[in-house]
PDB file of N, CA, C and O in Angstrom, chain B, residues numbered from 101:
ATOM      1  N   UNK B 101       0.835  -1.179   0.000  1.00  0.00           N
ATOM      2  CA  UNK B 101       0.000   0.000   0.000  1.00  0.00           C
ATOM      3  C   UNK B 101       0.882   1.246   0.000  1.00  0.00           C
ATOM      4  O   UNK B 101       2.041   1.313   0.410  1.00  0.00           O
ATOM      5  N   UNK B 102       0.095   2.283  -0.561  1.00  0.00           N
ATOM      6  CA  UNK B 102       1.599   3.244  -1.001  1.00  0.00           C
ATOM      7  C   UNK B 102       0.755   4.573   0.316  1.00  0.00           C
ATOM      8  O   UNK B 102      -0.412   4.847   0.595  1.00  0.00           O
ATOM      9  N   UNK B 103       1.962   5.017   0.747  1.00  0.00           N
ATOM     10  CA  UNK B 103       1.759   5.993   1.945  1.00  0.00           C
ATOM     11  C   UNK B 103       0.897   6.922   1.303  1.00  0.00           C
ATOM     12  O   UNK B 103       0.837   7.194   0.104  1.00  0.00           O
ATOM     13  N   UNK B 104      -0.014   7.548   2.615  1.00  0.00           N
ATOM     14  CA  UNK B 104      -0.878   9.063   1.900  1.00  0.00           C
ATOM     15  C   UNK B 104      -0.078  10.167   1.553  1.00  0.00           C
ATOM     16  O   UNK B 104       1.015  10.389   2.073  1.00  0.00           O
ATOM     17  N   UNK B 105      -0.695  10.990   0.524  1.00  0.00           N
ATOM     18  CA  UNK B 105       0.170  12.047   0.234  1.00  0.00           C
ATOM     19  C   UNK B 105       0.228  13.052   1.380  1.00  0.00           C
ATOM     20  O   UNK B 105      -0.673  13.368   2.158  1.00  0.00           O
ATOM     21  N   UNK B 106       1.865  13.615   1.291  1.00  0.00           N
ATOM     22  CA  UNK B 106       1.843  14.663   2.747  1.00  0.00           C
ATOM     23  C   UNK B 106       1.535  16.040   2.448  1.00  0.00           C
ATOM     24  O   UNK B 106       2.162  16.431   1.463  1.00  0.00           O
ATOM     25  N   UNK B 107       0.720  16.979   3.009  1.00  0.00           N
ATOM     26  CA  UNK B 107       1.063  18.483   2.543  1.00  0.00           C
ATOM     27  C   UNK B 107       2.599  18.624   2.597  1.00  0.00           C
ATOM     28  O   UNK B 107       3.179  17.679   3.131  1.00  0.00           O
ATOM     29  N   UNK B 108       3.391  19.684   2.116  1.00  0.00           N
ATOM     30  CA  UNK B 108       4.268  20.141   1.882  1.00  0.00           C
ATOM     31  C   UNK B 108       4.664  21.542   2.407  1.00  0.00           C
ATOM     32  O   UNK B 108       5.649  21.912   3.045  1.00  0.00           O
ATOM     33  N   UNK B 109       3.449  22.285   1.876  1.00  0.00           N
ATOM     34  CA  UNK B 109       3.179  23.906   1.867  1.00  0.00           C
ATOM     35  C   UNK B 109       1.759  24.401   1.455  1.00  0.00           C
ATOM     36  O   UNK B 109       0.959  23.989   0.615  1.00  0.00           O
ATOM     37  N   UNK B 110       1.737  25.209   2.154  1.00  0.00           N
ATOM     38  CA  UNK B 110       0.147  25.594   1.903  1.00  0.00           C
ATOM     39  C   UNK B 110       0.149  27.530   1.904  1.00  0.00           C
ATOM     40  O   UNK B 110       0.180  28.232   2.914  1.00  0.00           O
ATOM     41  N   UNK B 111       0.114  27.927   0.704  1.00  0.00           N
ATOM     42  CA  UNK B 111       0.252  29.237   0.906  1.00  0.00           C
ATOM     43  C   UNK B 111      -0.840  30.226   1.473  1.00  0.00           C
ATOM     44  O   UNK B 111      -1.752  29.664   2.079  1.00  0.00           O
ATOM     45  N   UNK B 112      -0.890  31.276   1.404  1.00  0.00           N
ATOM     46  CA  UNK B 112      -1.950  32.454   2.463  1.00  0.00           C
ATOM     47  C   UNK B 112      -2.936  32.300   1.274  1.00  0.00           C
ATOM     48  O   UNK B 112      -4.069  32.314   1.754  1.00  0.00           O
ATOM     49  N   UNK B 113      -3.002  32.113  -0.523  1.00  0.00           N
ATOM     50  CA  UNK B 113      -3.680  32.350  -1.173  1.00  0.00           C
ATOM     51  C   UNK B 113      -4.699  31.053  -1.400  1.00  0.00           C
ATOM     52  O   UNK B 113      -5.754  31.046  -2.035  1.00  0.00           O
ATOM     53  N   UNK B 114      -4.198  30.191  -0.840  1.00  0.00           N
ATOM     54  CA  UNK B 114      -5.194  29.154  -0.676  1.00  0.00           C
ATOM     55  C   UNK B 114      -4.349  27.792  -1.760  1.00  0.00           C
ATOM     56  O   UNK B 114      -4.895  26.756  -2.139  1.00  0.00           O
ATOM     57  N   UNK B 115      -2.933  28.225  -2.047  1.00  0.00           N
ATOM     58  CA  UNK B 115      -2.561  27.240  -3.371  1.00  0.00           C
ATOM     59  C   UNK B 115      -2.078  26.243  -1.994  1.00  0.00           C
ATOM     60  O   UNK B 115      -1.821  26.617  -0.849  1.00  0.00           O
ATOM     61  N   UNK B 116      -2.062  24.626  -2.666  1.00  0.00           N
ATOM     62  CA  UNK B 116      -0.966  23.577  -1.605  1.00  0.00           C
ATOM     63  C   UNK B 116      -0.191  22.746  -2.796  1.00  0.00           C
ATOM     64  O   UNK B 116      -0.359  22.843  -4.012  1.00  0.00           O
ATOM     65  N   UNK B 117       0.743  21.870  -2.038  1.00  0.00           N
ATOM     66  CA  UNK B 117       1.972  21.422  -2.862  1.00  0.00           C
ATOM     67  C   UNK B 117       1.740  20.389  -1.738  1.00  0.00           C
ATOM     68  O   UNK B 117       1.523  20.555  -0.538  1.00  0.00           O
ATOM     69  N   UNK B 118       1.842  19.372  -2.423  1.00  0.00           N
ATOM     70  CA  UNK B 118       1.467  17.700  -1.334  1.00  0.00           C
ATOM     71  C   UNK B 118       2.788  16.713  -2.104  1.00  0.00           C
ATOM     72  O   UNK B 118       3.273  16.722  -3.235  1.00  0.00           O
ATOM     73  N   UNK B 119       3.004  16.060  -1.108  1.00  0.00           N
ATOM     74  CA  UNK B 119       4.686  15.235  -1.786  1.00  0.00           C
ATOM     75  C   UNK B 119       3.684  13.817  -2.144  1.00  0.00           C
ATOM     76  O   UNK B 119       2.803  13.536  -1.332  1.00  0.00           O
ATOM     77  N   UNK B 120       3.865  12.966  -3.373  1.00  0.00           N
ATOM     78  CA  UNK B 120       3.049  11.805  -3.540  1.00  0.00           C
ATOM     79  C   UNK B 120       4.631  10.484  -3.555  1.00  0.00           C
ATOM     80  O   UNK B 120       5.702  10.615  -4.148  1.00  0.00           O
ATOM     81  N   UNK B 121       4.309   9.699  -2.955  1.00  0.00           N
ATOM     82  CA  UNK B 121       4.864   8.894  -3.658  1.00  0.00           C
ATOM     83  C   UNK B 121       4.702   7.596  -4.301  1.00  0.00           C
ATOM     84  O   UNK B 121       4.548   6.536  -3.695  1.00  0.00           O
ATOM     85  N   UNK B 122       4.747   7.752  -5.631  1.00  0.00           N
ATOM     86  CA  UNK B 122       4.089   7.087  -6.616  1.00  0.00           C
ATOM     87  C   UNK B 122       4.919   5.350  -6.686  1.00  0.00           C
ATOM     88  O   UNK B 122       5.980   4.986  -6.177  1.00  0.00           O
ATOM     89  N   UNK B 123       4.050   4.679  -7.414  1.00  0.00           N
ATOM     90  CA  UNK B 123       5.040   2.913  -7.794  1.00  0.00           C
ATOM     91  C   UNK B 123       4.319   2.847  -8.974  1.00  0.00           C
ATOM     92  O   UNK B 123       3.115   2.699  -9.186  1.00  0.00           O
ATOM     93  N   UNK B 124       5.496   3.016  -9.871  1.00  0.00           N
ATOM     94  CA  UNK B 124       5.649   2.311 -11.618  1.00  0.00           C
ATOM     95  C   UNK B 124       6.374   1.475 -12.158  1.00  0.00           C
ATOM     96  O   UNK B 124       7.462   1.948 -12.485  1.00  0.00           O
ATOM     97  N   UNK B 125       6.198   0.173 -12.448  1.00  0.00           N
ATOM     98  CA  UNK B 125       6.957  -0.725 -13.046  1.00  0.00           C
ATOM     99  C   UNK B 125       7.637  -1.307 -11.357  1.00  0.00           C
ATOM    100  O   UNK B 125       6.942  -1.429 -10.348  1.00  0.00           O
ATOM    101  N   UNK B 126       8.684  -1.505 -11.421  1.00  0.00           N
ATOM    102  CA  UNK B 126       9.364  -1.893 -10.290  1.00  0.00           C
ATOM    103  C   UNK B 126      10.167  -0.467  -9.326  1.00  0.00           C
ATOM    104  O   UNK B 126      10.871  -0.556  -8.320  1.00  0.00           O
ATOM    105  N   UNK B 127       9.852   0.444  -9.880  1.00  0.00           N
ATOM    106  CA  UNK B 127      10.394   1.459  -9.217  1.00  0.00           C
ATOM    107  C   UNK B 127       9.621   2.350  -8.246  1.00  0.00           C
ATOM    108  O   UNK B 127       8.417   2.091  -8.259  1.00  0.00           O
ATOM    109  N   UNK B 128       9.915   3.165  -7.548  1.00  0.00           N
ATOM    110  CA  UNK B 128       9.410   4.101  -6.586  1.00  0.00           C
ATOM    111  C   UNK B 128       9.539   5.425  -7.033  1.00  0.00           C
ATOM    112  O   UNK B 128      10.727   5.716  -7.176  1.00  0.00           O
ATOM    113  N   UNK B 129       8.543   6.601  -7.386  1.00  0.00           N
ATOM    114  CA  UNK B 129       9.490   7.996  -7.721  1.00  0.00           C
ATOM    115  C   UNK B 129       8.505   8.860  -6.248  1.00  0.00           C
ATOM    116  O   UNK B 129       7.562   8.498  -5.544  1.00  0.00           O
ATOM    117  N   UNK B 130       9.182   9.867  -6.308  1.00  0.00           N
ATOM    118  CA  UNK B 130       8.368  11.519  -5.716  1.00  0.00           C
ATOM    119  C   UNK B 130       8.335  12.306  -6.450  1.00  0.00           C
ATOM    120  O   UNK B 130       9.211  12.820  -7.146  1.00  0.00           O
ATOM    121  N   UNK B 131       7.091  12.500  -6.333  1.00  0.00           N
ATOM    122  CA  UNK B 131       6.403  13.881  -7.231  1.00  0.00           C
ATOM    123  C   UNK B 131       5.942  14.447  -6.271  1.00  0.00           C
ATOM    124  O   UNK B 131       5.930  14.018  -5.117  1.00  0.00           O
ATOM    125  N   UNK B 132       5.218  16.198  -6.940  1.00  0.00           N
ATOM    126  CA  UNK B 132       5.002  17.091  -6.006  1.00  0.00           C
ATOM    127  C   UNK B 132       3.777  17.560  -6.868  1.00  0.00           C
ATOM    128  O   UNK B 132       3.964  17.837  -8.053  1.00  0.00           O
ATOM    129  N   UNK B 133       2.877  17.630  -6.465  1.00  0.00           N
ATOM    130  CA  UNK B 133       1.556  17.970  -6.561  1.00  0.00           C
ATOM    131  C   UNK B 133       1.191  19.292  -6.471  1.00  0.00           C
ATOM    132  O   UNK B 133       0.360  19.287  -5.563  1.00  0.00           O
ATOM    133  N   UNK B 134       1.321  20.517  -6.898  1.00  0.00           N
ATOM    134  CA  UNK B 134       1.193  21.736  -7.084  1.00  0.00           C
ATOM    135  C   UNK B 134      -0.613  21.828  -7.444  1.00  0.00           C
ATOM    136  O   UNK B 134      -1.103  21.163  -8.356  1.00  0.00           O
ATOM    137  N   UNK B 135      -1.512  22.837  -6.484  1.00  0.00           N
ATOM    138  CA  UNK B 135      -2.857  22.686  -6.993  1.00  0.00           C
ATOM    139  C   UNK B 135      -3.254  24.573  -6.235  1.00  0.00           C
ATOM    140  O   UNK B 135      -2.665  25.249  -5.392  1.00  0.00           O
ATOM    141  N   UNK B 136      -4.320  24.781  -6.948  1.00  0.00           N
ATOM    142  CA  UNK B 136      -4.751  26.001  -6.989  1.00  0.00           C
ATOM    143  C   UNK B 136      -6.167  26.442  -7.390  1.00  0.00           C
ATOM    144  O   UNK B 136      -6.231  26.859  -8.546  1.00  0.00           O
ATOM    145  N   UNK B 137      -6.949  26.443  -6.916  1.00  0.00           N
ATOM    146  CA  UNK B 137      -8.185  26.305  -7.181  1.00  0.00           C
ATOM    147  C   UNK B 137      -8.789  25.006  -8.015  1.00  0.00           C
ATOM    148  O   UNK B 137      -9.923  25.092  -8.486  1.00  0.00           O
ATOM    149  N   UNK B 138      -7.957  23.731  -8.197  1.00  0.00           N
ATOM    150  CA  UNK B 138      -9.016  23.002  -8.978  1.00  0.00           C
ATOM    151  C   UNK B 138      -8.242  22.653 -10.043  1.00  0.00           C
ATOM    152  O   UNK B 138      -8.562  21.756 -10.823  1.00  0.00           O
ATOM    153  N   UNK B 139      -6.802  23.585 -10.169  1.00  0.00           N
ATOM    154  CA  UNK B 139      -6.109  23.438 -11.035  1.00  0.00           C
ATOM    155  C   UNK B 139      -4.755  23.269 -10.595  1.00  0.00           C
ATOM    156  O   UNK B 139      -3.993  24.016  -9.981  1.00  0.00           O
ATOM    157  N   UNK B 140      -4.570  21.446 -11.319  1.00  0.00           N
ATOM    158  CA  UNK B 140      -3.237  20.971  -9.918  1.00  0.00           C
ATOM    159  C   UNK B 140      -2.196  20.186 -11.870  1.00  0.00           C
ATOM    160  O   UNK B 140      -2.536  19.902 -13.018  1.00  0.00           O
ATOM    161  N   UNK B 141      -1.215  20.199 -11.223  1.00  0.00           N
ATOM    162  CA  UNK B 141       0.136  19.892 -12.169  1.00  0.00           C
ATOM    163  C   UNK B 141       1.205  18.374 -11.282  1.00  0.00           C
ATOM    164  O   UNK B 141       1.519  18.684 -10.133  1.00  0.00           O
ATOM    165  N   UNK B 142       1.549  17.388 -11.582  1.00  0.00           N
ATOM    166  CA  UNK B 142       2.686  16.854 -10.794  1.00  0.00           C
ATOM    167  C   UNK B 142       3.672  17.491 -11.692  1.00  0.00           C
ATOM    168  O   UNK B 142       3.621  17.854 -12.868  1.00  0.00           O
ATOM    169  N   UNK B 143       4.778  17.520 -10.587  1.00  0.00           N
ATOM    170  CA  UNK B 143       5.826  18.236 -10.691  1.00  0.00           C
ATOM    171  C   UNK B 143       6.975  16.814 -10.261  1.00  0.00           C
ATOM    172  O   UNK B 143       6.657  15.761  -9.708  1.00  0.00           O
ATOM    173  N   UNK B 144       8.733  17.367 -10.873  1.00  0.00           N
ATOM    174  CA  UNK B 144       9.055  16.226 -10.785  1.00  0.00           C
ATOM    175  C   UNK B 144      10.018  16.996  -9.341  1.00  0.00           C
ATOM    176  O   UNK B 144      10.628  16.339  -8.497  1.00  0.00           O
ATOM    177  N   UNK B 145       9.941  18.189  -9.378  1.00  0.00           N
ATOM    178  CA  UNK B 145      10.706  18.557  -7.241  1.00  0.00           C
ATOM    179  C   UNK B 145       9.659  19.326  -7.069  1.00  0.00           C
ATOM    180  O   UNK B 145       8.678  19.576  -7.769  1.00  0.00           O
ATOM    181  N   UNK B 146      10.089  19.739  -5.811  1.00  0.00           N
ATOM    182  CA  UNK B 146       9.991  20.921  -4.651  1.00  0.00           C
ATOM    183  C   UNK B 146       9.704  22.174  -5.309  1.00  0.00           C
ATOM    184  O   UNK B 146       8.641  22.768  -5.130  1.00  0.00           O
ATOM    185  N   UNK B 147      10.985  22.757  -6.366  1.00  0.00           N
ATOM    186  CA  UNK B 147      10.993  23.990  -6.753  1.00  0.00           C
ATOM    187  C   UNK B 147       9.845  24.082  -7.847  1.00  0.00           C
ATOM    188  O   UNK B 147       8.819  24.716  -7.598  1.00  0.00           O
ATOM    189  N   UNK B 148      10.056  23.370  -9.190  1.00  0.00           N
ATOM    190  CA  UNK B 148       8.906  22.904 -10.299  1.00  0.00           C
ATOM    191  C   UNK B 148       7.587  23.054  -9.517  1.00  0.00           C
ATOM    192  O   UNK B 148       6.724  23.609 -10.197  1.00  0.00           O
ATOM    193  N   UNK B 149       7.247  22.760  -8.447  1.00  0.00           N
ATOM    194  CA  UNK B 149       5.821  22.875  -8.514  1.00  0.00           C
ATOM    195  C   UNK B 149       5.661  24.593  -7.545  1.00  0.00           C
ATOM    196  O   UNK B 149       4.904  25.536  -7.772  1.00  0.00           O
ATOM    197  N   UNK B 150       6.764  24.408  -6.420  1.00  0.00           N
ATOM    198  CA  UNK B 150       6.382  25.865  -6.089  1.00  0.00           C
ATOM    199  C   UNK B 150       6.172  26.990  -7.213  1.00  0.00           C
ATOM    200  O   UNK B 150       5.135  27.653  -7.235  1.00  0.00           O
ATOM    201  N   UNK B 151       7.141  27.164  -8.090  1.00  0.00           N
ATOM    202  CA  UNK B 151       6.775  28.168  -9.467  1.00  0.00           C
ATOM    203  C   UNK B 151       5.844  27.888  -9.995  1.00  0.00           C
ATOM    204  O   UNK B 151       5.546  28.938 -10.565  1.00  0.00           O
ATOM    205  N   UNK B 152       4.644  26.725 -10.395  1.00  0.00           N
ATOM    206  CA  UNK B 152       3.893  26.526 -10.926  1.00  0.00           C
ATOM    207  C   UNK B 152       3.047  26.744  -9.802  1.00  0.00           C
ATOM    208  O   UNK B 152       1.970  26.417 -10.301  1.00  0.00           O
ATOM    209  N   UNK B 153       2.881  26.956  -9.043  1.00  0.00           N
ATOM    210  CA  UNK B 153       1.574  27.535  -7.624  1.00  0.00           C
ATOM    211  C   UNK B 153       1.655  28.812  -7.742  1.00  0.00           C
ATOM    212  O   UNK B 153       0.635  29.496  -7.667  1.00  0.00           O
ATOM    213  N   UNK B 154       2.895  29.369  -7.949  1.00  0.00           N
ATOM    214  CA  UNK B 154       3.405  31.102  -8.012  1.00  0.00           C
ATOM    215  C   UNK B 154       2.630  31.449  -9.084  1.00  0.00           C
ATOM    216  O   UNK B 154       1.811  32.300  -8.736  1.00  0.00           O
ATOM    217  N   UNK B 155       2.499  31.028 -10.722  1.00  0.00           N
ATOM    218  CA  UNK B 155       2.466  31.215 -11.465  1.00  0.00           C
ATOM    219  C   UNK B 155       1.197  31.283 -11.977  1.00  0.00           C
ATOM    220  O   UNK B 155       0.976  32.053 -12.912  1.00  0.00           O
ATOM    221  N   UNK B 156       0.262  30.549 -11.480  1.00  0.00           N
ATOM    222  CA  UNK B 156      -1.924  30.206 -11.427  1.00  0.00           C
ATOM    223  C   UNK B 156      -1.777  30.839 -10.143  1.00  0.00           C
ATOM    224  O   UNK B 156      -2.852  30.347  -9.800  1.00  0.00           O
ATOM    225  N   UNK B 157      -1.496  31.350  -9.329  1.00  0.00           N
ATOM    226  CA  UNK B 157      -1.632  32.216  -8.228  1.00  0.00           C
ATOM    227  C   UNK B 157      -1.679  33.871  -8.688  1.00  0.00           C
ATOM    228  O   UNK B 157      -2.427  34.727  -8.217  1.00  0.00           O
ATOM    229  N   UNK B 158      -0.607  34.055  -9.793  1.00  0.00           N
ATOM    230  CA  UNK B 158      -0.454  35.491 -10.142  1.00  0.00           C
ATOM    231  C   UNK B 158      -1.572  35.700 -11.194  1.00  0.00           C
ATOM    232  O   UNK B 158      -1.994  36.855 -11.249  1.00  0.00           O
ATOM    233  N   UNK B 159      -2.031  34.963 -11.887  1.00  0.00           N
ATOM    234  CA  UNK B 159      -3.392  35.025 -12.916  1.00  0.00           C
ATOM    235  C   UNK B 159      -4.652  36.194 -11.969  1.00  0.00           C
ATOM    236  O   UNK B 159      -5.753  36.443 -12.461  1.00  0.00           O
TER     237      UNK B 159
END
């Protein structure tokens, strides 16, 4: 069973970034879940999804 996703960060504007960790094939990865009203991206770090929360945040 694969662990729940964790928040990460949760900004004042209401965007969050949740760490997933995913199983494909025989491998394990972390992704980062960047979401903003309804409108969410995996990201392959930390930084990739914070700029993409920055970025549907400034709209």
């Amino acid at each position: 069973m694969s662990p729940l996703p964790q928040l990460v960060i949760s900004t004042p504007q209401g965007g969050t970034i949740h760490k997933y960790q995913l199983t494909g094939g025989k491998r394990s990865f972390l992704r980062y879940l960047g979401c903003y009203l309804g409108t969410c991206k995996f990201c392959n770090n930390l930084e990739e999804a914070t700029d993409y929360v920055e970025s549907i945040e400034a709209k």
